[in-house]
N, C-alpha and C positions, 0 to 999 in steps of 0.2 A: 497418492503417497509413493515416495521411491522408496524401496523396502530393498536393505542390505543382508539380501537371502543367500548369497553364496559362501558364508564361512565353512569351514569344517575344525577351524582350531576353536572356534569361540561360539554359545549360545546361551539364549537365557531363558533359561527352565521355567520357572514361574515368577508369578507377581503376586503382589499381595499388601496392602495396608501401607504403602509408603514406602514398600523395597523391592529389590529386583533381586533375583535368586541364576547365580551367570556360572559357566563352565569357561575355562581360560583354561587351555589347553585340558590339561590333567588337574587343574583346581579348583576349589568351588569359592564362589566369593558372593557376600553376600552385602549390598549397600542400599542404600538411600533412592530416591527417586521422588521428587516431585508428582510427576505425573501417575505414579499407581495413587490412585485413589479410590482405587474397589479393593475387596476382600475374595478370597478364597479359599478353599478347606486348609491351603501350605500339606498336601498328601506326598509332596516330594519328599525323599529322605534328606536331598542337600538341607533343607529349611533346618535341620538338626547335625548336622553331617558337615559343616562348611569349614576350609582352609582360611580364609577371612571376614571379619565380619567389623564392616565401619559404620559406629553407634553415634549417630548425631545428638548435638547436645542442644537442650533448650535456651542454651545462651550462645548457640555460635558452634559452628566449626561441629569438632567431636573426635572420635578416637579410632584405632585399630586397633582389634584383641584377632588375634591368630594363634590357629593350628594347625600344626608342620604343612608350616607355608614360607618358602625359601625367601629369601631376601630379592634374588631375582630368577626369572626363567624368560621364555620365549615361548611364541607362536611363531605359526606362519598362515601368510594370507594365500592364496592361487590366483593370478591372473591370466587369462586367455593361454598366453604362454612365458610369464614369468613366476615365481617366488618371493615371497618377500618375507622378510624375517624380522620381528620386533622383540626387545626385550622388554620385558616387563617390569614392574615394582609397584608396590602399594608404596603414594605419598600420600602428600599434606590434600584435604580435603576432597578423600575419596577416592582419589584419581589413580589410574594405573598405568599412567603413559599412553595410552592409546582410545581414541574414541571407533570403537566399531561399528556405526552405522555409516560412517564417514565410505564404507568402503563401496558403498551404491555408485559414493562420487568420481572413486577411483575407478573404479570398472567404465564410468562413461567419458572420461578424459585419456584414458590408457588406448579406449579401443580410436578416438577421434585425432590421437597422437599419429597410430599406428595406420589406421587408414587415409593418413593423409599422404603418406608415398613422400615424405619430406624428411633430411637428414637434417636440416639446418633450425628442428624448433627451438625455440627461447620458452622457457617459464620462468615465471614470478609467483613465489609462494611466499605470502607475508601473514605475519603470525605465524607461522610455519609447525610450532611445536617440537613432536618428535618425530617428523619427518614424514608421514603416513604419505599423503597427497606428495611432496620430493621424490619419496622411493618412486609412487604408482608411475608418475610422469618420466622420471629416470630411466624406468625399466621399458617405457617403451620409445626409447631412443631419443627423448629431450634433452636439452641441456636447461638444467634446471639451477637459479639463484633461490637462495632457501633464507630466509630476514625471520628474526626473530630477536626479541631482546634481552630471552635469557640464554643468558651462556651454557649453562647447566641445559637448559631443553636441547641446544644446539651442538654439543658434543654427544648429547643423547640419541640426533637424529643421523651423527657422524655415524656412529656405533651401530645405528641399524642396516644403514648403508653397506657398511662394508658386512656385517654378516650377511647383506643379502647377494654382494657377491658383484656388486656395481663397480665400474669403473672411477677411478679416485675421479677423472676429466669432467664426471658426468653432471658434478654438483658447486656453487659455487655456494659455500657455509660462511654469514654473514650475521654477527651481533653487532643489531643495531636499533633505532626507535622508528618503524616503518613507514610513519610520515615523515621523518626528515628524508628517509633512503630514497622515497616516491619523489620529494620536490629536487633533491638531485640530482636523481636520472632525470629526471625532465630538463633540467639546467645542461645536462649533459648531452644530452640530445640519443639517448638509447631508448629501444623500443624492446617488446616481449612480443609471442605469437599468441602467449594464453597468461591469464593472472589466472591466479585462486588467492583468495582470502578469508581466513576465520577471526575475525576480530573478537576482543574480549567482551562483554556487556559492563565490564566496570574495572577501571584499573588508574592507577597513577603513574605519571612519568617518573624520572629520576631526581626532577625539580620537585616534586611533588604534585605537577599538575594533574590536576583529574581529568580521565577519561571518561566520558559517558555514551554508551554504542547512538542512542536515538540522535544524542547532540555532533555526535563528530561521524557518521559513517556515512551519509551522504557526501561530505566533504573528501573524503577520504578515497569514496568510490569515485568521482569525480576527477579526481586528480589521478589515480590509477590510472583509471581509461587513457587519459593523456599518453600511456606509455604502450597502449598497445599498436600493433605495428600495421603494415598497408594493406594486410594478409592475414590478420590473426584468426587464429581458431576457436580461441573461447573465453569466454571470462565469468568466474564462478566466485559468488559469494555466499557463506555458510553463517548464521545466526542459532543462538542458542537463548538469544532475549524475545521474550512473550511478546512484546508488545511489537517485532516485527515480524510480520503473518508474512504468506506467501506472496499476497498481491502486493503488499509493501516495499518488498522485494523486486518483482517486477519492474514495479512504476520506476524506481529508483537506477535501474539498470536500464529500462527504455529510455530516462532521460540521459544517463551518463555516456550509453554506450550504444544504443542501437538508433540513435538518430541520427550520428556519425557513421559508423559502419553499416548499417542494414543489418539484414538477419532476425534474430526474433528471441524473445524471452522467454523461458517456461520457470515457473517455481511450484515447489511443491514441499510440506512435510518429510520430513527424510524419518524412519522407524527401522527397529529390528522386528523379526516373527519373535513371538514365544512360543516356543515348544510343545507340541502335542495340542495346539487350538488353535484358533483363528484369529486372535489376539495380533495386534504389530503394537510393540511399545513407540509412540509419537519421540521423535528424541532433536527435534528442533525443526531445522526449514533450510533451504537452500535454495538457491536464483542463477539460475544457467542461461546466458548467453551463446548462440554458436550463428552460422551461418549459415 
């Protein structure tokens, strides 16, 4: 498992019974998880003590009750030799604008950026969100295209950008639906040195077409590849759907991309530690491509 051990603004105290008990920055937040399905004494005081707390409901979705818990604040991440800076917000279904285990990813694309001795990289971050993976790749001298189709995520990941202090040159911010933007660039004949991609596991277009990750992300990974370049450095796909495991991952990346480039695939469980044990919460999967 890649384990995203190097925070110091975010961790998460304990688990227990279906939630996870997290520190974000100076607040305590207390949510939902799937994956805790053990029990524990809860001897932490956050478990009674928490800034917010989102109560899923038996029919769907669920709520926010908060205590003096600001409407937004910020962390920061550290990378080898950059800063990144994210604000934060409790939204719609749990979310706080930021996935922190993501950041195992960012430390292994930041350092492959930086060691390549190259001023001319290209990424391509589709799904993109609120920028985590754009910042990481930005910061270490990419120039990074950032696709996403909500607008709202994409001024979101404008905003972290510049508190983190990036050059406006560094990023090109695009709303749009990420397979038309893939067939294209391939029409247009443009290439990238590195993709990353977080697709959703279920979403609809704006026609109302349904997305489903199992049914459309081979397709998806497929046509990517097409745009990476003579020279690429890496290509990275993140999964938060059960039903694709690490090796499913793999397989899918050696047909798209390493039978064409060479190089080689590794995937693995991506997790955070929890605090004071031996504990890593599993918090999805990712598939790395490099050379």
């Amino acid at each position: 498992m890649w384990v995203a051990n190097n925070w110091k603004d975010y961790e998460i105290l304990d688990t227990s019974e279906g939630e996870k008990l997290e520190n974000w920055g100076k607040y305590t937040l207390l949510r939902p998880d799937p994956q805790v399905i053990w029990n524990t004494p809860k001897e932490h005081p956050g478990w009674r003590k928490w800034n917010g707390h989102y109560h899923r409901s038996s029919k769907g979705g669920g709520e926010w009750e908060f205590r003096d818990l600001p409407k937004e604040w910020t962390i920061h991440y550290d990378l080898p030799g950059d800063t990144l800076t994210f604000h934060l917000k409790p939204f719609s279904f749990k979310h706080t604008g930021l996935f922190p285990e993501q950041a195992t990813n960012w430390d292994w694309f930041y350092t492959k950026i930086k060691n390549s001795g190259r001023t001319d990289v290209k990424v391509l971050n589709l799904f993109a969100y609120t920028g985590g993976a754009t910042l990481a790749a930005a910061a270490a001298g990419a120039h990074v295209t950032h696709v996403d189709a909500s607008k709202g995520m994409v001024q979101w990941a404008k905003e972290n950008a510049i508190s983190s202090g990036l050059p406006e040159t560094s990023c090109r911010w695009l709303v749009d639906d990420c397979q038309k933007f893939i067939d294209r660039e391939i029409r247009r004949g443009n290439h990238y040195d590195g993709i990353i991609m977080d697709p959703p596991s279920y979403g609809r277009g704006p026609k109302g077409e349904i997305w489903k990750l199992e049914d459309c992300v081979f397709p998806l990974i497929s046509s990517a590849a097409e745009l990476l370049s003579d020279n690429p450095l890496f290509f990275l796909v993140n999964s938060y759907t059960t039903g694709l495991q690490p090796g499913v991952l793999t397989y899918m990346i050696k047909k798209a991309v390493e039978e064409k480039h060479g190089g080689h695939v590794h995937s693995e469980e991506i997790g955070l530690p929890v605090k004071d044990s031996d504990y890593v919460l599993p918090c999805g999967a990712s598939g790395r491509w490099e050379i």
